[in-house]
mmCIF file as gemmi writes it, N, C-alpha and C atoms, coordinates in Angstrom:
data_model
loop_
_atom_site.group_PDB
_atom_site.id
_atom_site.type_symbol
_atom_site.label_atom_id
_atom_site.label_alt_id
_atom_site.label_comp_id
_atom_site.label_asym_id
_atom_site.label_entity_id
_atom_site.label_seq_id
_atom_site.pdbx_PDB_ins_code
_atom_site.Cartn_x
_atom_site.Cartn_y
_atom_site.Cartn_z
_atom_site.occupancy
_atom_site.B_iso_or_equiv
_atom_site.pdbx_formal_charge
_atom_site.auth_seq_id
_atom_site.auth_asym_id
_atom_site.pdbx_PDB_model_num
ATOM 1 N N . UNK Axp A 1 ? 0.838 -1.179 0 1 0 ? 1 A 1
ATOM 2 C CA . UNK Axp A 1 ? 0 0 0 1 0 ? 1 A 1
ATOM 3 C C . UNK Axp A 1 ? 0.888 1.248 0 1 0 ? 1 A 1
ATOM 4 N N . UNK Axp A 2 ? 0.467 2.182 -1.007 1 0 ? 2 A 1
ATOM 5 C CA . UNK Axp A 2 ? 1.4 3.636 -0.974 1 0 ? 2 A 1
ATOM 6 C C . UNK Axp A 2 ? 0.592 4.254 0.178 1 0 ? 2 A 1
ATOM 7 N N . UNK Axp A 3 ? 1.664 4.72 1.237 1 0 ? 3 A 1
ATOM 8 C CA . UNK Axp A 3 ? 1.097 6.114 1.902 1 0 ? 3 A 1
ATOM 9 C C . UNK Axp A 3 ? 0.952 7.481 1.197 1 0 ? 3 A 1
ATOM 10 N N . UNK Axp A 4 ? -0.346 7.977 1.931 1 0 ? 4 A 1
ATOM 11 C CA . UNK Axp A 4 ? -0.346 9.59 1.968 1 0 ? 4 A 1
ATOM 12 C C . UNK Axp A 4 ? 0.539 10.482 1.918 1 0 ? 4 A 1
ATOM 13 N N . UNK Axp A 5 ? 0.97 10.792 0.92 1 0 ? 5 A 1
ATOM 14 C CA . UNK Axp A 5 ? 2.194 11.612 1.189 1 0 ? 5 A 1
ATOM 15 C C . UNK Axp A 5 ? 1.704 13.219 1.451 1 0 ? 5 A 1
ATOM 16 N N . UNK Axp A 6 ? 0.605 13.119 0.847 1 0 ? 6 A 1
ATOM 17 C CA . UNK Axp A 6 ? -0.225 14.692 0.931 1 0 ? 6 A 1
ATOM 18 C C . UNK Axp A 6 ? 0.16 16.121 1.993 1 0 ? 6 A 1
ATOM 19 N N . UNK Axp A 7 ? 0.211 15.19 3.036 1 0 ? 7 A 1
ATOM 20 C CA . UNK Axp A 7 ? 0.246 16.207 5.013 1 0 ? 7 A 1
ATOM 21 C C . UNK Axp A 7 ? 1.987 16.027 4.94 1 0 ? 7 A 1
ATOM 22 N N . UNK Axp A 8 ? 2.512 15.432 4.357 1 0 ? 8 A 1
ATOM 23 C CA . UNK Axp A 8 ? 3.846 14.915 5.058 1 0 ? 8 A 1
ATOM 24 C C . UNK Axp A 8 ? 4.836 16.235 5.131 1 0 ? 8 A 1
ATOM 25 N N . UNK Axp A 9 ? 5.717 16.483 5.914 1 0 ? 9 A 1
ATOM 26 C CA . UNK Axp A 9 ? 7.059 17.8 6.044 1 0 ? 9 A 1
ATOM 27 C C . UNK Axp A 9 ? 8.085 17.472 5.433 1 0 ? 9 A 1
ATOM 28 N N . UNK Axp A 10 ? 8.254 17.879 4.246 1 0 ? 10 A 1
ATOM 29 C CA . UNK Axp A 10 ? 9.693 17.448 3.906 1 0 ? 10 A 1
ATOM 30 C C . UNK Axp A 10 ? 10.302 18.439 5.04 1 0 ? 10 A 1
ATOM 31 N N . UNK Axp A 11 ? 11.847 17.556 4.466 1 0 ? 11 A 1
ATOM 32 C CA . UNK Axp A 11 ? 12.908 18.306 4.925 1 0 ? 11 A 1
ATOM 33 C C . UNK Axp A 11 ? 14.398 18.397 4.382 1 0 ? 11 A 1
ATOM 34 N N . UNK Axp A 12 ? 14.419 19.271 3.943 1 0 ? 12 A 1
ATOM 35 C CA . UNK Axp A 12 ? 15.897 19.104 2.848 1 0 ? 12 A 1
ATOM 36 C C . UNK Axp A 12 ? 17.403 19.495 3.931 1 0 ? 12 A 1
ATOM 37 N N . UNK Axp A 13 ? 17.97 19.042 3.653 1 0 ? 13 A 1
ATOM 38 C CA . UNK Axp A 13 ? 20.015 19.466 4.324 1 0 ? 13 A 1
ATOM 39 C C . UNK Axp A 13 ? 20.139 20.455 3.806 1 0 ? 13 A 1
ATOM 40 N N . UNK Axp A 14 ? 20.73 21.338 4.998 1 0 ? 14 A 1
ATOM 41 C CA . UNK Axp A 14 ? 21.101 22.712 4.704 1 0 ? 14 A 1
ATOM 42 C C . UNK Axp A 14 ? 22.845 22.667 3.465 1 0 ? 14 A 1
ATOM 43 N N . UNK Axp A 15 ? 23.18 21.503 3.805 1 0 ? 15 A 1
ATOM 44 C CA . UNK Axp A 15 ? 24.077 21.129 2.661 1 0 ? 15 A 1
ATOM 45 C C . UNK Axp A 15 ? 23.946 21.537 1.296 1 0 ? 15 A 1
ATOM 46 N N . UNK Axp A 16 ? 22.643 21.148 0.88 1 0 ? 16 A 1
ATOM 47 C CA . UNK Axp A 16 ? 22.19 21.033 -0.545 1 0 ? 16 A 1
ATOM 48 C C . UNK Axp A 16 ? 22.942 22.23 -1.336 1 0 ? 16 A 1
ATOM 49 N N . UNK Axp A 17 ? 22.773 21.963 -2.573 1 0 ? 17 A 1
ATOM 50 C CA . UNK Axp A 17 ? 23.258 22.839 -3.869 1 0 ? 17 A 1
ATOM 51 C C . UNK Axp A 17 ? 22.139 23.211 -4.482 1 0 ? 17 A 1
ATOM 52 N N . UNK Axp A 18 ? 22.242 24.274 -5.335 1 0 ? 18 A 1
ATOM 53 C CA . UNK Axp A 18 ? 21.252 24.402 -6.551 1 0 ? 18 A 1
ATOM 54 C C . UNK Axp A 18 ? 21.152 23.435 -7.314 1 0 ? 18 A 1
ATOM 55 N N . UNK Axp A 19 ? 21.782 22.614 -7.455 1 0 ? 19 A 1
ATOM 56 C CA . UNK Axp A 19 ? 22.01 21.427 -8.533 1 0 ? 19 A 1
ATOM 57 C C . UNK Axp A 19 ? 20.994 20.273 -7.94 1 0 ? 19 A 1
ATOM 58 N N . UNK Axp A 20 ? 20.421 20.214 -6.614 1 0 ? 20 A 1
ATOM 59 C CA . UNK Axp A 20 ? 19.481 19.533 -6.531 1 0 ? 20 A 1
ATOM 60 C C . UNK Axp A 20 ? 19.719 18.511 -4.998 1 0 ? 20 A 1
ATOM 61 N N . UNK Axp A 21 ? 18.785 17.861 -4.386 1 0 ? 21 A 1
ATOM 62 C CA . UNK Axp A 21 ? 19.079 17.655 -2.901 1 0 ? 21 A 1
ATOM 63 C C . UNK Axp A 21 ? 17.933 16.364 -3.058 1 0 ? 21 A 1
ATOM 64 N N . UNK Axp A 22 ? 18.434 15.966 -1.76 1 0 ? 22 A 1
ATOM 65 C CA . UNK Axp A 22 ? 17.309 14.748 -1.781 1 0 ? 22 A 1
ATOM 66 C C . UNK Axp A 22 ? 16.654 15.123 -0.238 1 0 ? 22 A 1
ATOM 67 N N . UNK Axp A 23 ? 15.275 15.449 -0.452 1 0 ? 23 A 1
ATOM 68 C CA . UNK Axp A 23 ? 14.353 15.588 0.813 1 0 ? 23 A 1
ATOM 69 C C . UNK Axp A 23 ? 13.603 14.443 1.658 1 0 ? 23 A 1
ATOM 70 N N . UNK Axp A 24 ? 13.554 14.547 2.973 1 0 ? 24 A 1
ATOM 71 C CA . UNK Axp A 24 ? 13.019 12.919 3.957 1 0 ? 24 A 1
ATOM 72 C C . UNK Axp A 24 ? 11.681 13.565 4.345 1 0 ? 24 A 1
ATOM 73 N N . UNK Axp A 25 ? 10.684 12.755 4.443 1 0 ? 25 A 1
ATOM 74 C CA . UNK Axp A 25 ? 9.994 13.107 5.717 1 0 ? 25 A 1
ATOM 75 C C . UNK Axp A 25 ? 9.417 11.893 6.537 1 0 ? 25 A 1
ATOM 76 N N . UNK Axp A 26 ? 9.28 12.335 7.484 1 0 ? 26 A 1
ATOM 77 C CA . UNK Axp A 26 ? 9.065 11.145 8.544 1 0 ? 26 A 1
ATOM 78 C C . UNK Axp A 26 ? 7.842 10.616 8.884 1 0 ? 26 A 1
ATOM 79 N N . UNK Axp A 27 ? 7.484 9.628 8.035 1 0 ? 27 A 1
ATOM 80 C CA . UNK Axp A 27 ? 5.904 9.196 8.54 1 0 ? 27 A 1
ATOM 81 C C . UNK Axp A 27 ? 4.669 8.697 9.351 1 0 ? 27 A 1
ATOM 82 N N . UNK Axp A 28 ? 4.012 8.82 9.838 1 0 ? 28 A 1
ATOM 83 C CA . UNK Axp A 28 ? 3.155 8.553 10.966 1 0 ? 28 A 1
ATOM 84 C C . UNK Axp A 28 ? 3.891 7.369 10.739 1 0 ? 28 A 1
ATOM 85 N N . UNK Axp A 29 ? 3.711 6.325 12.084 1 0 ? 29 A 1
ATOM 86 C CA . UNK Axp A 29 ? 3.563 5.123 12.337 1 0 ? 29 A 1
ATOM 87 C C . UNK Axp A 29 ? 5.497 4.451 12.161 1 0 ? 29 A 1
ATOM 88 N N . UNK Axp A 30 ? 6.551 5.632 11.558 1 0 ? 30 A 1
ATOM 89 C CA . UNK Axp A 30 ? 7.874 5.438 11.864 1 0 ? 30 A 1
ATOM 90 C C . UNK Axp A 30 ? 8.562 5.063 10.941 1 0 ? 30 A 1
ATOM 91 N N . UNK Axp A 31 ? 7.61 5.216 9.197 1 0 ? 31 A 1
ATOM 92 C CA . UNK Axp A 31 ? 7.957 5.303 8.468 1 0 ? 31 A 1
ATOM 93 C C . UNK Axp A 31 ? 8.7 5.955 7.642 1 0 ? 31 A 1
ATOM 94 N N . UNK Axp A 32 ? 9.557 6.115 6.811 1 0 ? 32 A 1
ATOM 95 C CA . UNK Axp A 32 ? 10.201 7.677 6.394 1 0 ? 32 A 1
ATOM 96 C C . UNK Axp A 32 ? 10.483 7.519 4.756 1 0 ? 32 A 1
ATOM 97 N N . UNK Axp A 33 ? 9.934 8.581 4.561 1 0 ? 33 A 1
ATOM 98 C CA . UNK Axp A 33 ? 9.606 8.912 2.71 1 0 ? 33 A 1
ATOM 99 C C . UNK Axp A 33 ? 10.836 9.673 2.489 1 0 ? 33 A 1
ATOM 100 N N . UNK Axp A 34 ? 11.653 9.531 0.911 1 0 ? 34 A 1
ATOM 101 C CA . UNK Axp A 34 ? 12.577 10.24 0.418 1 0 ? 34 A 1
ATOM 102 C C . UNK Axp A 34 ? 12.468 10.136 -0.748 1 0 ? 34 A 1
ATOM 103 N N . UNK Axp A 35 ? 12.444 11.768 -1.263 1 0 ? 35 A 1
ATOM 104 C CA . UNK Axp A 35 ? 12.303 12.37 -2.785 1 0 ? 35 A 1
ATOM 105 C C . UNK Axp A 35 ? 13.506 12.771 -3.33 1 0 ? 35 A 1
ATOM 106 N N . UNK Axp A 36 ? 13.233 13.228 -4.714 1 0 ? 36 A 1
ATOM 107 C CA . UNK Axp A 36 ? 14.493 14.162 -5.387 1 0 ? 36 A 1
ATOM 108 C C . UNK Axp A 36 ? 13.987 15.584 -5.45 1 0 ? 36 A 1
ATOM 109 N N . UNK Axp A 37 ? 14.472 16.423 -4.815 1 0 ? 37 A 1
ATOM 110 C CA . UNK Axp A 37 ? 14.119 17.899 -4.478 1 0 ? 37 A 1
ATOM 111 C C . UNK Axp A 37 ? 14.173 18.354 -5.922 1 0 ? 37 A 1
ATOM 112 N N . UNK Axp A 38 ? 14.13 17.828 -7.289 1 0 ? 38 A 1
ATOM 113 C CA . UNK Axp A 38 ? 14.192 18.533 -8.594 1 0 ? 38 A 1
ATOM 114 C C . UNK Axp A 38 ? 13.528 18.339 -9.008 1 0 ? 38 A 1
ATOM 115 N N . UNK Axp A 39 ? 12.417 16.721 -8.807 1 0 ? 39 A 1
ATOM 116 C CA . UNK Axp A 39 ? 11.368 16.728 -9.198 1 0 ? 39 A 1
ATOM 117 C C . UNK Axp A 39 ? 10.342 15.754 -8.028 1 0 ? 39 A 1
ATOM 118 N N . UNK Axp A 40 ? 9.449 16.715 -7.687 1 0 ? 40 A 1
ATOM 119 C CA . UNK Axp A 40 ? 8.938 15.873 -6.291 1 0 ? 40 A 1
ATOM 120 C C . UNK Axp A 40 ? 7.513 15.88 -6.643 1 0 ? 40 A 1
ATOM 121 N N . UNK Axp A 41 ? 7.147 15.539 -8.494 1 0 ? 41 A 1
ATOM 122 C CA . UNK Axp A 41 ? 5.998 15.031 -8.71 1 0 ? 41 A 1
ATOM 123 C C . UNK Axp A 41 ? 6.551 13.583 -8.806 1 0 ? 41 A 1
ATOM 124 N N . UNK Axp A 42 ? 7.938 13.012 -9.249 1 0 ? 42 A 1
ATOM 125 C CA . UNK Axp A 42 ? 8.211 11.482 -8.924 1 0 ? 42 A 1
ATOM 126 C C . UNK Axp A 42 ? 7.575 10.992 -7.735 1 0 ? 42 A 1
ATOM 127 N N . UNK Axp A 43 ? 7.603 9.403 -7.793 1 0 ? 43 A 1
ATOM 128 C CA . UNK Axp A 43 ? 7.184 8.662 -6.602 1 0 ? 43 A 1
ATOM 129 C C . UNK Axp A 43 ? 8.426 8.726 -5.634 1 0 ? 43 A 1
ATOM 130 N N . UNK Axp A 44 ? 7.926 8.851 -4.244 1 0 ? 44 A 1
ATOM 131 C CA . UNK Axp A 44 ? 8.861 8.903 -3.137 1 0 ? 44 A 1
ATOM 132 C C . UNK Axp A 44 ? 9.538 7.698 -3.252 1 0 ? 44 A 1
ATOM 133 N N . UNK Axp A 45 ? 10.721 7.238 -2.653 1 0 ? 45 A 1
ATOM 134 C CA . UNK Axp A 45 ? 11.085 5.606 -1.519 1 0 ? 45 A 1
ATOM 135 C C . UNK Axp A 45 ? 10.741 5.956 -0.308 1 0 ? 45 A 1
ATOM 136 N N . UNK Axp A 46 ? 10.099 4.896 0.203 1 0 ? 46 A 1
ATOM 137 C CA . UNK Axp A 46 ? 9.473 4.647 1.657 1 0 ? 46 A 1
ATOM 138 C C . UNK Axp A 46 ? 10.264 3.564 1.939 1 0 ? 46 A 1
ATOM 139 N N . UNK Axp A 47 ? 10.336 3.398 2.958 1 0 ? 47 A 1
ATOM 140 C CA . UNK Axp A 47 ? 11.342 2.936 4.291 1 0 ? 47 A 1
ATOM 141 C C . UNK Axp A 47 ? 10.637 2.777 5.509 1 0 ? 47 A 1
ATOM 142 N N . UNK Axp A 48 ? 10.903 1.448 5.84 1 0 ? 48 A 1
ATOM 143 C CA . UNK Axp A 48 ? 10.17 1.166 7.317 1 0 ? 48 A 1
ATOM 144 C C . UNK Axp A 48 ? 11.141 1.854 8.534 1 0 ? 48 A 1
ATOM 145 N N . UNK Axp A 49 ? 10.669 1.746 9.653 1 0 ? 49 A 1
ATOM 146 C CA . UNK Axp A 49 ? 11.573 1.662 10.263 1 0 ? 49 A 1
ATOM 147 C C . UNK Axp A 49 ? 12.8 1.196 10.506 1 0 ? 49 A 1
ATOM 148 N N . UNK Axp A 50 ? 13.394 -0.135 10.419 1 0 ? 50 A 1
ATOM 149 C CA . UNK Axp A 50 ? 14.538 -0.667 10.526 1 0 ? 50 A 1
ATOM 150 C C . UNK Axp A 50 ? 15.261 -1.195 9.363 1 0 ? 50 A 1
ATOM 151 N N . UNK Axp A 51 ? 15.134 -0.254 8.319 1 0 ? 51 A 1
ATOM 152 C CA . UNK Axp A 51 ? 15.576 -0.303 6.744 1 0 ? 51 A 1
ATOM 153 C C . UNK Axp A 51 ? 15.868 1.068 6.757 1 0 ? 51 A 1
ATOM 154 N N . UNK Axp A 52 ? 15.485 1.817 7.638 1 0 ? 52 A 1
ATOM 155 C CA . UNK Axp A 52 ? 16.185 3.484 7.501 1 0 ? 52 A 1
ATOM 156 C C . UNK Axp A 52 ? 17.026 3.574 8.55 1 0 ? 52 A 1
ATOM 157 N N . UNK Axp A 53 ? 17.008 2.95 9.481 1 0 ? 53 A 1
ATOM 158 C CA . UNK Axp A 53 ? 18.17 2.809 10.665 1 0 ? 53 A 1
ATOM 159 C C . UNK Axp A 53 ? 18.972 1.885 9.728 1 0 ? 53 A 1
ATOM 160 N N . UNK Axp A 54 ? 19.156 0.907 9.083 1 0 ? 54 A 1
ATOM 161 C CA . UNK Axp A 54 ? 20.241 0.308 8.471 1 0 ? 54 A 1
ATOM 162 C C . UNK Axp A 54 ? 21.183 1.277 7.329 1 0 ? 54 A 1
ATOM 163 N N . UNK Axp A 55 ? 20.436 2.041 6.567 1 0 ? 55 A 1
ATOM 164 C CA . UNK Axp A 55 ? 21.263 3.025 5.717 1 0 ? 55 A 1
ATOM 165 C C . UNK Axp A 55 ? 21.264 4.089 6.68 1 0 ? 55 A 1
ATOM 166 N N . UNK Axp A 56 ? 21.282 4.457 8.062 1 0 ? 56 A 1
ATOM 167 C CA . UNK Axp A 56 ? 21.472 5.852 8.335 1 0 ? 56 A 1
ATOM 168 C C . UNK Axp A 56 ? 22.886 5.256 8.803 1 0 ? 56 A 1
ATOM 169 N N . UNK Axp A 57 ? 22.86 4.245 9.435 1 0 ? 57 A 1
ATOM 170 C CA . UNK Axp A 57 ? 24.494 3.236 9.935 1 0 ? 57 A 1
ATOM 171 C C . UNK Axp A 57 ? 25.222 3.383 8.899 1 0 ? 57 A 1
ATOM 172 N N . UNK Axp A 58 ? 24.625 2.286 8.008 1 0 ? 58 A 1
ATOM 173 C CA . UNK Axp A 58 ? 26.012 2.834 6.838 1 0 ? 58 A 1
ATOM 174 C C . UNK Axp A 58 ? 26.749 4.029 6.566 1 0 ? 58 A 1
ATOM 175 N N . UNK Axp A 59 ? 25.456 5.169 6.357 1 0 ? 59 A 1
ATOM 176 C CA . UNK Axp A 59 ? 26.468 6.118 6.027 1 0 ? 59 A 1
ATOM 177 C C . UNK Axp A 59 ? 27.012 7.264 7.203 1 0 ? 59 A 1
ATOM 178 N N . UNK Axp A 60 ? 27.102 6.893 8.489 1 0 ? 60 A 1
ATOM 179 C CA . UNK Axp A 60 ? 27.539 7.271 9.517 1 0 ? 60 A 1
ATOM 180 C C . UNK Axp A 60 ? 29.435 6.192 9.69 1 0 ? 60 A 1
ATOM 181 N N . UNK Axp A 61 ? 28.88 4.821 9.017 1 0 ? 61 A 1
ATOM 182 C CA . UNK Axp A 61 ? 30.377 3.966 8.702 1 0 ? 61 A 1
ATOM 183 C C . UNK Axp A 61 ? 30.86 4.402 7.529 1 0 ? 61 A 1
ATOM 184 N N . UNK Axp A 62 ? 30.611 5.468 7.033 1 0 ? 62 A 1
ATOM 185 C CA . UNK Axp A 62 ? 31.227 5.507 5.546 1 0 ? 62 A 1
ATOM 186 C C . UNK Axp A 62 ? 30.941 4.439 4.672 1 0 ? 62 A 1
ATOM 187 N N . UNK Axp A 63 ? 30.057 3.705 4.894 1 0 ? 63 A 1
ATOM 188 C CA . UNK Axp A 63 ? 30.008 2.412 3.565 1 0 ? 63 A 1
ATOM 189 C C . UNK Axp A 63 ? 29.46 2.853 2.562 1 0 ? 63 A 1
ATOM 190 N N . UNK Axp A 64 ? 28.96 4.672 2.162 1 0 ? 64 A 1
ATOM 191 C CA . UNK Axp A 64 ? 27.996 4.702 0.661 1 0 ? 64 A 1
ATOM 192 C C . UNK Axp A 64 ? 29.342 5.95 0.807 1 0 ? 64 A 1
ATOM 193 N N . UNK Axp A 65 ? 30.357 6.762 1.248 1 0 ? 65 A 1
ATOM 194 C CA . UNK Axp A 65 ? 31.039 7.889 0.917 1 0 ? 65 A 1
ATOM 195 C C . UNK Axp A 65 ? 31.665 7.109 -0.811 1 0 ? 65 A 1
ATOM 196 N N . UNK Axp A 66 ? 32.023 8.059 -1.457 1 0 ? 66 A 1
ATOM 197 C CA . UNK Axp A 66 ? 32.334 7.975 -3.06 1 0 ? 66 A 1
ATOM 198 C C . UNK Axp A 66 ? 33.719 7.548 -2.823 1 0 ? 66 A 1
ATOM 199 N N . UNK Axp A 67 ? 34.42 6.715 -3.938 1 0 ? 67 A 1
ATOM 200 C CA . UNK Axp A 67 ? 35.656 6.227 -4.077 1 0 ? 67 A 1
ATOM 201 C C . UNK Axp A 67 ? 36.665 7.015 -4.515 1 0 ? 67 A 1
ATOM 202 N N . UNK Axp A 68 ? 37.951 7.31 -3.42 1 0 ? 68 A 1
ATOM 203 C CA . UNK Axp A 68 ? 38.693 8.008 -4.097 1 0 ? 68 A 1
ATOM 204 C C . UNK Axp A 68 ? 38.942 7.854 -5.564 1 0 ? 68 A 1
ATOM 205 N N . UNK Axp A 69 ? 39.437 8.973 -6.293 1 0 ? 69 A 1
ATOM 206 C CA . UNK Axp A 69 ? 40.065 9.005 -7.423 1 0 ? 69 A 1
ATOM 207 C C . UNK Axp A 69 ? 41.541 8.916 -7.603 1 0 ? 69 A 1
């Protein structure tokens, strides 16, 4: 089932560029939605709870940072 995304808060990183950002918001029940801030008529990814604690780990371990050159 797709959630409501309708009510939801994004929230973009004060990081972001003009070139474009990726926005979360956090869904009733502990779910959490993520868009592309360039086009946010696309469909979100939704994430349960303990599938967004697994990629927030990773990239707190560096396992998604880019490969040196």
């Amino acid at each position: 089932m797709t959630p409501d995304l309708t009510d939801a808060r994004w929230i973009k990183s004060l990081a972001c560029s003009s070139a474009g950002c990726v926005e979360v918001a956090h869904l009733p029940g502990g779910d959490v939605a993520l868009r592309d801030s360039k086009d946010v008529g696309k469909a979100a990814h939704v994430f349960d709870r303990s599938e967004w604690s697994a990629f927030l780990s990773g990239v707190r371990n560096g396992e998604f940072d880019l490969p040196s050159s």
